[in-house]
PAMARDREN-822982 format. One record per residue (C-alpha): residue number from 1; z, y, x. Coordinates in Angstrom, 2 decimals, padded with zeros to 5 digits. Layout:
nudren n: NUM pz: Z py: Y px: X .
...
This chain:
nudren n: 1 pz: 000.00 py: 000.00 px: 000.00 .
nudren n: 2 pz: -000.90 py: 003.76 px: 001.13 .
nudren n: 3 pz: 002.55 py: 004.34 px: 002.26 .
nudren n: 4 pz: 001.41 py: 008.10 px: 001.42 .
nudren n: 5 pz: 001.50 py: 008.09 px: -001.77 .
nudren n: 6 pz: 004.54 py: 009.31 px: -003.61 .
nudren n: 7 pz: 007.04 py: 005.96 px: -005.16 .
nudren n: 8 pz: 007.87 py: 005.86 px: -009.27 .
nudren n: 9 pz: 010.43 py: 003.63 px: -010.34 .
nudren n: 10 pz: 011.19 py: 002.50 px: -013.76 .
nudren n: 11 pz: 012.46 py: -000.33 px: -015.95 .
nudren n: 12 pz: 013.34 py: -001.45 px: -018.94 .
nudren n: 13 pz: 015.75 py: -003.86 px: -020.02 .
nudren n: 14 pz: 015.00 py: -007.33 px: -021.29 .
nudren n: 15 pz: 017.97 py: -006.81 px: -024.19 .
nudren n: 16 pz: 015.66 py: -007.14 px: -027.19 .
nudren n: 17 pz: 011.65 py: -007.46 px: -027.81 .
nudren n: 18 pz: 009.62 py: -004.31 px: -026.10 .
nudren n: 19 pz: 008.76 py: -001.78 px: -029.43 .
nudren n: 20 pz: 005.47 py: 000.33 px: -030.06 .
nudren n: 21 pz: 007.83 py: 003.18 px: -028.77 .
nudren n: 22 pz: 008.30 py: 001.25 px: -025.44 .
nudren n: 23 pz: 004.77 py: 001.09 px: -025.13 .
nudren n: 24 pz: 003.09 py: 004.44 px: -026.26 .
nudren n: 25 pz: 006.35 py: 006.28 px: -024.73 .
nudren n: 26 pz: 006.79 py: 004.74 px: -021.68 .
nudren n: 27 pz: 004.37 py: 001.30 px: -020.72 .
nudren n: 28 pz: 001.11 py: 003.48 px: -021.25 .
nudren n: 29 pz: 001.52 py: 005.59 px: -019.46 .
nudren n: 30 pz: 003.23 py: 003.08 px: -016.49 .
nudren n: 31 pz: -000.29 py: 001.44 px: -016.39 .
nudren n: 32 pz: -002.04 py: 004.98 px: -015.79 .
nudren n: 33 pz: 000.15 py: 005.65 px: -012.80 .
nudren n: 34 pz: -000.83 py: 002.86 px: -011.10 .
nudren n: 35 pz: -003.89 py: 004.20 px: -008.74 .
nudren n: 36 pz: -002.18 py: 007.88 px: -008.20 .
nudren n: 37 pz: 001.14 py: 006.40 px: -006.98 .
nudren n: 38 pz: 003.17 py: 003.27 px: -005.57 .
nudren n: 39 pz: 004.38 py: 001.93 px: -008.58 .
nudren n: 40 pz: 007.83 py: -000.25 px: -008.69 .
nudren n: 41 pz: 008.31 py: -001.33 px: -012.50 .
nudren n: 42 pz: 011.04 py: -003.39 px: -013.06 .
nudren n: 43 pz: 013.07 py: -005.75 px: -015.45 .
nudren n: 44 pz: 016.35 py: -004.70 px: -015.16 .
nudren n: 45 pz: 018.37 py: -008.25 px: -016.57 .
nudren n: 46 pz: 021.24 py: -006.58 px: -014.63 .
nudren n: 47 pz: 021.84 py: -003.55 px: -016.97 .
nudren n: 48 pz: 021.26 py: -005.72 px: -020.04 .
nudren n: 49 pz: 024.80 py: -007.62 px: -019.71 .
nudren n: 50 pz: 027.03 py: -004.51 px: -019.60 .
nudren n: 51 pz: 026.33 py: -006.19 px: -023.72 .
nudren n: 52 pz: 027.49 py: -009.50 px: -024.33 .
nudren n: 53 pz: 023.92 py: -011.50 px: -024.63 .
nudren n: 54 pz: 022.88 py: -015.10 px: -025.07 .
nudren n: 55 pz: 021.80 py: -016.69 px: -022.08 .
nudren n: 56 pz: 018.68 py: -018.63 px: -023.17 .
nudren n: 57 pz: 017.54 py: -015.33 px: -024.97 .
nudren n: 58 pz: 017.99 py: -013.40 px: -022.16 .
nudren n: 59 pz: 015.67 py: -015.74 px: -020.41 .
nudren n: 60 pz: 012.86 py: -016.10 px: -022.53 .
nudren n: 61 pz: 013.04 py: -012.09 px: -023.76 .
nudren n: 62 pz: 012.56 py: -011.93 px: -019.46 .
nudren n: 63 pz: 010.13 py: -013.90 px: -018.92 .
nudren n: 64 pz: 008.64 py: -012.74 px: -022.77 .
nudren n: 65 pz: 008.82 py: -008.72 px: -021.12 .
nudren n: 66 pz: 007.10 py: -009.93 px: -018.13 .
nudren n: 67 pz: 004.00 py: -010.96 px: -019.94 .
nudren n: 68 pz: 004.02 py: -008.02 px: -022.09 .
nudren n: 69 pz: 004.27 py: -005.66 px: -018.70 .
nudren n: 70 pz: 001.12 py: -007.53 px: -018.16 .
nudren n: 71 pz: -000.40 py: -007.56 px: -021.05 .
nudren n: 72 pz: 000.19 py: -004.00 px: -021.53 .
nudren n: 73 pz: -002.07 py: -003.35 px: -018.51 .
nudren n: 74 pz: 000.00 py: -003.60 px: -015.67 .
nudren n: 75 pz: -001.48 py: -005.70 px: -012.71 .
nudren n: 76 pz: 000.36 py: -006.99 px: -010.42 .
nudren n: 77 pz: -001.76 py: -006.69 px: -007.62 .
nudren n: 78 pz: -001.15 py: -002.65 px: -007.90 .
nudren n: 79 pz: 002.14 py: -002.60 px: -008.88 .
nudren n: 80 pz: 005.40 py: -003.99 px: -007.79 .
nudren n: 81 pz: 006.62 py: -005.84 px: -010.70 .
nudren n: 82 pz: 010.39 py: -007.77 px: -010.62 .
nudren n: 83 pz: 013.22 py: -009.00 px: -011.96 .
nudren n: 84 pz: 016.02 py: -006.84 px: -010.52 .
nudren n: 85 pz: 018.54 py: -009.58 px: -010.22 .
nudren n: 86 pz: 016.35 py: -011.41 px: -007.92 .
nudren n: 87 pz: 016.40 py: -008.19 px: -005.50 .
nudren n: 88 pz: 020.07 py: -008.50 px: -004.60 .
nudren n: 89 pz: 020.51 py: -005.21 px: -002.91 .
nudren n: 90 pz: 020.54 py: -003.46 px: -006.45 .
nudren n: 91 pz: 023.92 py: -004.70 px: -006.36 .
nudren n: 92 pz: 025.03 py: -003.99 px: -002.87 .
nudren n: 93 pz: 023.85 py: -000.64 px: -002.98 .
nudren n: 94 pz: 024.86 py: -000.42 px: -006.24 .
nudren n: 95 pz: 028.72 py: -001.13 px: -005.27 .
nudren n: 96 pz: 028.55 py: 001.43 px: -002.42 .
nudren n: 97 pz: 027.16 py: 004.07 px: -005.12 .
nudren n: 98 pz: 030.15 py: 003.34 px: -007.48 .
nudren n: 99 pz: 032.29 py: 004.93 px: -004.29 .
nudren n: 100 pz: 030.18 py: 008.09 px: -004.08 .
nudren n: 101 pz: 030.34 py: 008.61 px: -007.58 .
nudren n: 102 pz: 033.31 py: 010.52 px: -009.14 .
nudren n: 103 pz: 035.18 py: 009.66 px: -011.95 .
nudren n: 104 pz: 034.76 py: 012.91 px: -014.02 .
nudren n: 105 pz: 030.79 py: 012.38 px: -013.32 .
nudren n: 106 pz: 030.85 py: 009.23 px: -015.01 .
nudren n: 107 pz: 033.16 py: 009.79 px: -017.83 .
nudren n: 108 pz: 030.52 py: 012.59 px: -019.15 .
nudren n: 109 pz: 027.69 py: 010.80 px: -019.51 .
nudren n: 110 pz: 026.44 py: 010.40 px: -023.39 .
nudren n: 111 pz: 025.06 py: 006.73 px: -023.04 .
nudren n: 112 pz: 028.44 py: 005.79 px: -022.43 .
nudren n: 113 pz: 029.93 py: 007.92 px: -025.22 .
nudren n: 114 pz: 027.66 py: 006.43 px: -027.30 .
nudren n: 115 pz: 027.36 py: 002.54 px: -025.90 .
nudren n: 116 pz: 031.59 py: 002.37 px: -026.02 .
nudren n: 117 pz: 031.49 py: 003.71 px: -029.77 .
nudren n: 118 pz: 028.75 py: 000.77 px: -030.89 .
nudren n: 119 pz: 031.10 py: -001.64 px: -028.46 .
nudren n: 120 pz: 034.35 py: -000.91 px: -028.88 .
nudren n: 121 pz: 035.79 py: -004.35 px: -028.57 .
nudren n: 122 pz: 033.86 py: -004.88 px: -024.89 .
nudren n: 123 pz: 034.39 py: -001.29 px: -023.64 .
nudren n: 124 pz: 033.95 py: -003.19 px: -019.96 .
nudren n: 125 pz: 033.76 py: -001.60 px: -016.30 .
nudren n: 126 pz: 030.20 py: -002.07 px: -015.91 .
nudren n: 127 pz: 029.84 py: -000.07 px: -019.27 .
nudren n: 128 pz: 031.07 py: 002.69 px: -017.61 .
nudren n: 129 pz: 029.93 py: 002.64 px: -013.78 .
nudren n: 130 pz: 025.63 py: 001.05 px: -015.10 .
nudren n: 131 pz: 024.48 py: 004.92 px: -013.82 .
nudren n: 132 pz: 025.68 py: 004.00 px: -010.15 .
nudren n: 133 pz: 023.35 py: 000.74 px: -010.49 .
nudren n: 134 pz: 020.70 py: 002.92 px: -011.67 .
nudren n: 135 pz: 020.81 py: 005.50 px: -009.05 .
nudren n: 136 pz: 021.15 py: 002.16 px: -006.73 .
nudren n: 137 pz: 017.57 py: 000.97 px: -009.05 .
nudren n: 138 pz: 015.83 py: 004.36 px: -007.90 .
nudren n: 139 pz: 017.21 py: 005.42 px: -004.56 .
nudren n: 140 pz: 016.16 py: 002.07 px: -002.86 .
nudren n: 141 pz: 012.90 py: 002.21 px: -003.07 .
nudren n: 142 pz: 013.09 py: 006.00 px: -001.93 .
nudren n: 143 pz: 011.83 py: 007.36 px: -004.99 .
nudren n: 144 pz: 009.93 py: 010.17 px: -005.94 .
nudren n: 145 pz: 009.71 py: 010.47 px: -009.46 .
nudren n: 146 pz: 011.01 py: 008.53 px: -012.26 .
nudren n: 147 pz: 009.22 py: 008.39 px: -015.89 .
nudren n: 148 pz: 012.43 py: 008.97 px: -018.01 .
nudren n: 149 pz: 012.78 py: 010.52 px: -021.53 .
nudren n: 150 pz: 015.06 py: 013.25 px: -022.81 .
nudren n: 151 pz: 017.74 py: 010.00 px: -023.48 .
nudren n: 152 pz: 017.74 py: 008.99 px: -019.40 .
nudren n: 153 pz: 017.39 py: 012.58 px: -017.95 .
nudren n: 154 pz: 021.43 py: 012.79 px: -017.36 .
nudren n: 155 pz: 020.91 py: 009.85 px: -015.21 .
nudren n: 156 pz: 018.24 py: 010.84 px: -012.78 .
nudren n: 157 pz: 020.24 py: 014.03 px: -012.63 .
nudren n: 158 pz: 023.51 py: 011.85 px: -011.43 .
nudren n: 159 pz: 021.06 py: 009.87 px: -009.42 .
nudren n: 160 pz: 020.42 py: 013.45 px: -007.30 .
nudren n: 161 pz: 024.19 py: 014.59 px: -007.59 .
nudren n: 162 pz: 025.19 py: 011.28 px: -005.77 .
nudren n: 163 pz: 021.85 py: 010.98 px: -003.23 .
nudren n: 164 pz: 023.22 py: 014.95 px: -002.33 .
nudren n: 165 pz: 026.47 py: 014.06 px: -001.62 .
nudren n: 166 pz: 025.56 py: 011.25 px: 000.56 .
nudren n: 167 pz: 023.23 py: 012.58 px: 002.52 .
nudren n: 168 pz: 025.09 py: 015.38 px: 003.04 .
nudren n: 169 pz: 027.94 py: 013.49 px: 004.56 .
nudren n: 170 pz: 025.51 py: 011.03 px: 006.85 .
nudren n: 171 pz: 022.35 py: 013.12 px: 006.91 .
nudren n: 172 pz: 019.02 py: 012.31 px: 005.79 .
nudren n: 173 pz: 019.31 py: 008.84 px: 004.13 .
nudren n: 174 pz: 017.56 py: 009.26 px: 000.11 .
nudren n: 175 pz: 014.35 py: 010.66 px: -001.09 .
nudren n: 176 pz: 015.25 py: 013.24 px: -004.00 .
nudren n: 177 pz: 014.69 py: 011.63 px: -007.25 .
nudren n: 178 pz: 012.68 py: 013.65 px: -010.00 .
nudren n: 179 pz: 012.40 py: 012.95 px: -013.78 .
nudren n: 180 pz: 008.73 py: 012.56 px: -014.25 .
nudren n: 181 pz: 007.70 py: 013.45 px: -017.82 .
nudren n: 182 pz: 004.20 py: 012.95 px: -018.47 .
nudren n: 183 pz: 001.80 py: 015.22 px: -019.59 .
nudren n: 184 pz: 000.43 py: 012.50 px: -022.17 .
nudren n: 185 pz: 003.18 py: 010.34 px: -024.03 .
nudren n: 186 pz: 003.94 py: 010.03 px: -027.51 .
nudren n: 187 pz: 007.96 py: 009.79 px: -028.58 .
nudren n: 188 pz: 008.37 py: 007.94 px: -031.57 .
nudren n: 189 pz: 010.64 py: 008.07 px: -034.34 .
nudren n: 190 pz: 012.12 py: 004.61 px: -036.46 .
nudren n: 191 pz: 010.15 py: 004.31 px: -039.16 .
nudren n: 192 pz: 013.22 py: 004.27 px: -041.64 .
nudren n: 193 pz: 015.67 py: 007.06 px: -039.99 .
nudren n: 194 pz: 012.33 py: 009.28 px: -038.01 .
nudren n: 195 pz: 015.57 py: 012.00 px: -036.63 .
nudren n: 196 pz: 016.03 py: 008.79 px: -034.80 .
nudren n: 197 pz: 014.31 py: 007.16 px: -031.76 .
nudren n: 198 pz: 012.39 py: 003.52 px: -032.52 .
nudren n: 199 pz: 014.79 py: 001.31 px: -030.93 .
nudren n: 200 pz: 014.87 py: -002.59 px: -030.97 .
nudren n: 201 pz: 018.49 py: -002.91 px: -032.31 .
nudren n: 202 pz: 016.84 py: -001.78 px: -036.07 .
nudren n: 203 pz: 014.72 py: -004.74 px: -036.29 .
nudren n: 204 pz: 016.28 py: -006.16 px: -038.52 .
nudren n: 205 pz: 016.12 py: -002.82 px: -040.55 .
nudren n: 206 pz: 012.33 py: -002.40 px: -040.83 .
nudren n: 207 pz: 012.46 py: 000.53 px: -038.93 .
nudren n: 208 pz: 011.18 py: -000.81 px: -035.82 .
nudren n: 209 pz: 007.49 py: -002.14 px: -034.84 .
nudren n: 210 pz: 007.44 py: -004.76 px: -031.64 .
nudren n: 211 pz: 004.58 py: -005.39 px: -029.45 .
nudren n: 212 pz: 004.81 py: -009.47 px: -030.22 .
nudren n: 213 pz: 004.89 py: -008.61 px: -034.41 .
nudren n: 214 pz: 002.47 py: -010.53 px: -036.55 .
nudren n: 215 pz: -000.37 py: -008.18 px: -038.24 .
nudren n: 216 pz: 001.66 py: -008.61 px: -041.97 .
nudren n: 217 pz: 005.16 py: -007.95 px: -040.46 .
nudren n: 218 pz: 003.92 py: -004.74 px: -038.25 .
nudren n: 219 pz: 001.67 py: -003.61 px: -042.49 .
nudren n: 220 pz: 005.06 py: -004.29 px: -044.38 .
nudren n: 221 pz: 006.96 py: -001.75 px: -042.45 .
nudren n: 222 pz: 004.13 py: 001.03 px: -041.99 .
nudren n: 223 pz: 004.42 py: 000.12 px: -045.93 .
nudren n: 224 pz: 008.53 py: 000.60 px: -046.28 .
nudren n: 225 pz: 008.12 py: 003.88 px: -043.88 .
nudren n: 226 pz: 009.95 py: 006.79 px: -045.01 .
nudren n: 227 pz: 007.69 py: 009.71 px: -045.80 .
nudren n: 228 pz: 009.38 py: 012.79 px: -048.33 .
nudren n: 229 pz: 008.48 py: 013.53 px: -051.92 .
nudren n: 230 pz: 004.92 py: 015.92 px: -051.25 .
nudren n: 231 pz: 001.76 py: 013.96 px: -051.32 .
nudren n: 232 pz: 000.23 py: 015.86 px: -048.48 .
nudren n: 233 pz: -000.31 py: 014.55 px: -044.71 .
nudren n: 234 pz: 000.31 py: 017.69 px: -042.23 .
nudren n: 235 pz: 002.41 py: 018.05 px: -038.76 .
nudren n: 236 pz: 005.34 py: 019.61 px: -039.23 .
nudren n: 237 pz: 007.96 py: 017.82 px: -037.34 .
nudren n: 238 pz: 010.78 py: 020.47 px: -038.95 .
nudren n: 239 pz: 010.04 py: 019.44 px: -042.24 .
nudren n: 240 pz: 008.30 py: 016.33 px: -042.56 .
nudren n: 241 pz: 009.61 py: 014.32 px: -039.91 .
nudren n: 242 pz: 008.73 py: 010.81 px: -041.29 .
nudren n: 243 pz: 005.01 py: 011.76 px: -042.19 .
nudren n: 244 pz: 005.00 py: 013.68 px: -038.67 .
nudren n: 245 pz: 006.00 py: 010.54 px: -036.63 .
nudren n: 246 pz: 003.32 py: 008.48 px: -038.67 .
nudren n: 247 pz: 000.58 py: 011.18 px: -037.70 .
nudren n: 248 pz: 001.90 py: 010.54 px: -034.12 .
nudren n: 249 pz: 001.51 py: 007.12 px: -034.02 .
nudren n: 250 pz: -002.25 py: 007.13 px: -035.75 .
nudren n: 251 pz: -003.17 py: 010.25 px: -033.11 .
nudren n: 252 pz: -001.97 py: 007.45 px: -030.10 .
nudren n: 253 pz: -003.38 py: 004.75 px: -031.57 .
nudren n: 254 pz: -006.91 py: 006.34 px: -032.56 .
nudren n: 255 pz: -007.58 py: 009.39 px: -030.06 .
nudren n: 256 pz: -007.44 py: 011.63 px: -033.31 .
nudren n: 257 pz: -006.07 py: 015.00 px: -032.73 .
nudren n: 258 pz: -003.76 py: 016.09 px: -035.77 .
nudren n: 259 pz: -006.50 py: 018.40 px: -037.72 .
nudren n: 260 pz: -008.44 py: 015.49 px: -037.26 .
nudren n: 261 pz: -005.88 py: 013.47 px: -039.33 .
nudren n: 262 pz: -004.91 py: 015.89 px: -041.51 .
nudren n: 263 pz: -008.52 py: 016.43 px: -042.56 .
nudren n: 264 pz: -009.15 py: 012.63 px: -042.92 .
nudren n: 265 pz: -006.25 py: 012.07 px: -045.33 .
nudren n: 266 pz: -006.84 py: 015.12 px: -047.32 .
nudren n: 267 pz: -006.17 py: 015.16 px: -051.07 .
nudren n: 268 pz: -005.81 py: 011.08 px: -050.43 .
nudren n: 269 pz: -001.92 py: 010.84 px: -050.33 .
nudren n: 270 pz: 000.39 py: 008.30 px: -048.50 .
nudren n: 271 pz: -000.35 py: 004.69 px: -049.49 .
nudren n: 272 pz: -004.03 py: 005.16 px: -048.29 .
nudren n: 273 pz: -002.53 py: 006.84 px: -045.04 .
nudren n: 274 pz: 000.17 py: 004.77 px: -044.48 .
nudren n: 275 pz: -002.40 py: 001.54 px: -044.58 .
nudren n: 276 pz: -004.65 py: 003.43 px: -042.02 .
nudren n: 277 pz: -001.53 py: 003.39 px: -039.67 .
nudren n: 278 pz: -000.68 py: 000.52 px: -039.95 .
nudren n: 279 pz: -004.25 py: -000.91 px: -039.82 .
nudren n: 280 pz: -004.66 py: 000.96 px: -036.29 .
nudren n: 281 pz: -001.30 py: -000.11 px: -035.28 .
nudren n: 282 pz: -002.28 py: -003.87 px: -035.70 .
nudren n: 283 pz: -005.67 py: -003.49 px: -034.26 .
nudren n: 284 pz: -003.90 py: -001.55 px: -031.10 .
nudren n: 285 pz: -001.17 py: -004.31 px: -030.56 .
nudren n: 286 pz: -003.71 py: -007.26 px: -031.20 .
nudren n: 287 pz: -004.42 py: -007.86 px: -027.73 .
nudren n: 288 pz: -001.55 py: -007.06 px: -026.08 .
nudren n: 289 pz: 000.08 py: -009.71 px: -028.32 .
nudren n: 290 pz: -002.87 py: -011.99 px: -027.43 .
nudren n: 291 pz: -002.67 py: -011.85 px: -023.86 .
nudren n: 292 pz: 000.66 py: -012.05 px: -023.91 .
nudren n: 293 pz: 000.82 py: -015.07 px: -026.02 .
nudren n: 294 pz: -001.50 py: -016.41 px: -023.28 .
nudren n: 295 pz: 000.52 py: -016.02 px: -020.63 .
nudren n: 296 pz: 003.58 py: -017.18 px: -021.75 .
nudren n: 297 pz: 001.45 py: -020.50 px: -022.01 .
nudren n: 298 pz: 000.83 py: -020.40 px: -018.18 .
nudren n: 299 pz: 004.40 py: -020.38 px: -016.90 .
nudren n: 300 pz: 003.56 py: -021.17 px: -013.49 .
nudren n: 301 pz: 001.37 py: -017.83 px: -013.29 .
nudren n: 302 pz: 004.51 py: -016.10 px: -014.46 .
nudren n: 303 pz: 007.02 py: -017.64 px: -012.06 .
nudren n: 304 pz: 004.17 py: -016.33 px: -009.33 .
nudren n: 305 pz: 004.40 py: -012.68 px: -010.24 .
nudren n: 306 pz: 007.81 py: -012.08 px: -009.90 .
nudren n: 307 pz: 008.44 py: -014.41 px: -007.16 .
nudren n: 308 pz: 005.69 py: -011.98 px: -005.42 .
nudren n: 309 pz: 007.02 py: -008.73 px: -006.96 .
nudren n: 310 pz: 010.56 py: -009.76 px: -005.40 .
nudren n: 311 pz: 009.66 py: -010.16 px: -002.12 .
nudren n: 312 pz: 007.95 py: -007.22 px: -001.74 .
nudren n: 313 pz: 010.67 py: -005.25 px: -003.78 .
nudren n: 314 pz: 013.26 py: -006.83 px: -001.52 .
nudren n: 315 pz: 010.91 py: -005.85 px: 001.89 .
nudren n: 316 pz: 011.33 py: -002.21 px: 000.76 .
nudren n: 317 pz: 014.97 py: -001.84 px: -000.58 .
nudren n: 318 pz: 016.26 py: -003.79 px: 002.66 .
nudren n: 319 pz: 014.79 py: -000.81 px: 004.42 .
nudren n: 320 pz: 017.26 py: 001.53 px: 002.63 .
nudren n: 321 pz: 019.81 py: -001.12 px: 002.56 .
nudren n: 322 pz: 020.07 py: -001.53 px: 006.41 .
nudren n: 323 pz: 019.89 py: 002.60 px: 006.69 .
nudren n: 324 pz: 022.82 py: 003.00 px: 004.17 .
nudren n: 325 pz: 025.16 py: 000.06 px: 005.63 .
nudren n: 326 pz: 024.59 py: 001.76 px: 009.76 .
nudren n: 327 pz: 025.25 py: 004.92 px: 007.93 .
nudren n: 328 pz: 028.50 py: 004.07 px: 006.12 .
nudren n: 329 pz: 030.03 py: 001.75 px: 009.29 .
nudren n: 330 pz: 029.59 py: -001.57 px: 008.02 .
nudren n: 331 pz: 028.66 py: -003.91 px: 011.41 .
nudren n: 332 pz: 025.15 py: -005.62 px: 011.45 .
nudren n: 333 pz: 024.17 py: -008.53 px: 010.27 .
């Protein structure tokens, strides 16, 4: 790889099935990245047990997000793509990190807030100190930029506040981390609650489209989705947030600019337009869902990939490993 070129870093974590937000937020816009920069994309299994989950699940959603990475349009031949608990110095840097952090730092952060309210019988350590593993995630790989949204800024922010204060006692040791928010990306709203992001814990709710969903299940909830009491289909996010995030979603799935829609749909109401969505929705998750289906046949392929992607994950964060632990005083290996 053009060593050059500046590093992103980002993952997602293998806690639930990857949504239509994961993908036009975040995975779409991964896969454009991938000639401009050195692109680490991860699977961070790590993060996902600060909840209790089910072992076997956590497996298969794994090795199920691994084919979707794919089958989204990441190759592996231009991007490093891993599991991060086969890169073991997430951890050990990860630990160090928890003793540059401060108390106070880690006690504000909203995800926590938020994560011990929804938890509050497993309000557990790792709860609290996950940012110090994901500053750990990013600073390893020396990164440059990390595609975040407005929910993970805080974190690449801590990320910095801790990479300052160590390189500031031992010198030059971390690349400065930057949230990268691209200039294309589409944030989308639950179908059922749209002042709310689509998240993967309302599945059960119909308010939530995955990437694996049959056509009928991903037309019954375009169906059930929450509109208001007009007939008209316009953009105004302040006032008609549910027809808004629909018109979002058709824009991303068809190229059509918002006039565009809004002319389309005129004087036609919202069954018609809420079948168009979801008929574009279906036809733009059809063969990601394919090709993923695919490869979850061809296990071996799988097993490949992120054997590779660790290895050449684990090449680059031993770099920064080995830097930090001369830095710190620890005696070489």
């Amino acid at each position: 790889m053009d060593e050059k070129r500046k590093v992103i870093f980002s993952g997602i974590k293998p806690s639930g099935a990857l949504t239509l937000g994961s993908y036009l937020g975040a995975l779409k816009n991964w896969v454009a990245l991938s000639d401009e920069y050195e692109c680490y994309y991860c699977i961070v299994d790590m993060h996902a047990i600060t909840v209790r989950q089910d072992p076997a699940e956590l497996r298969r959603n794994t090795l199920s997000q691994l084919a979707q990475y794919i089958s989204c349009g990441l190759d592996p031949s231009k991007n490093v793509v891993f599991i991060q608990s086969h890169v073991p110095a997430h951890a050990e840097l990860g630990w160090v990190l928890d003793c540059y952090a401060m108390f106070g730092e880690l006690s504000r952060m909203t995800q926590f807030k938020d994560k011990a309210a929804k938890n509050a019988d497993n309000i557990n350590a790792g709860l609290f100190t996950y940012p110090c593993l994901m500053a750990a995630d990013i600073l390893l790989y020396q990164t440059n930029l990390v595609p975040v949204g407005e929910d993970q800024k805080q974190h690449v922010e801590l990320t910095r506040d801790i990479a300052h204060r160590f390189n500031t006692i031992y010198g030059d040791t971390f690349a400065m981390p930057e949230p990268y928010i691209p200039k294309v990306g589409a944030r989308i709203m639950s179908l059922t609650e749209p002042d709310s992001k689509m998240s993967k814990s309302e599945r059960d709710g119909g308010g939530c489209v995955c990437l694996m969903d049959k056509p009928d299940d991903i037309m019954r909830a375009f169906k059930r989705a929450v509109t208001d009491s007009e007939t008209e289909v316009r953009f105004d996010p302040a006032n008609k947030k549910g027809v808004s995030n629909l018109m979002s979603i058709y824009s991303a799935a068809t190229g059509r600019s918002y006039a565009e829609i809004e002319s389309e749909f005129a004087g036609k109401g919202y069954g018609a337009f809420k079948l168009a969505v979801g008929e574009s929705v279906v036809e733009l998750l059809r063969p990601i869902r394919e090709r993923a289906e695919d490869l979850l046949k061809n296990k071996d392929y799988l097993v490949q990939v992120y054997r590779d992607g660790a290895e050449k994950a684990s090449r680059a964060a031993a770099r920064t490993l080995r830097k930090v632990y001369k830095k710190i005083g620890f005696v070489e290996r």
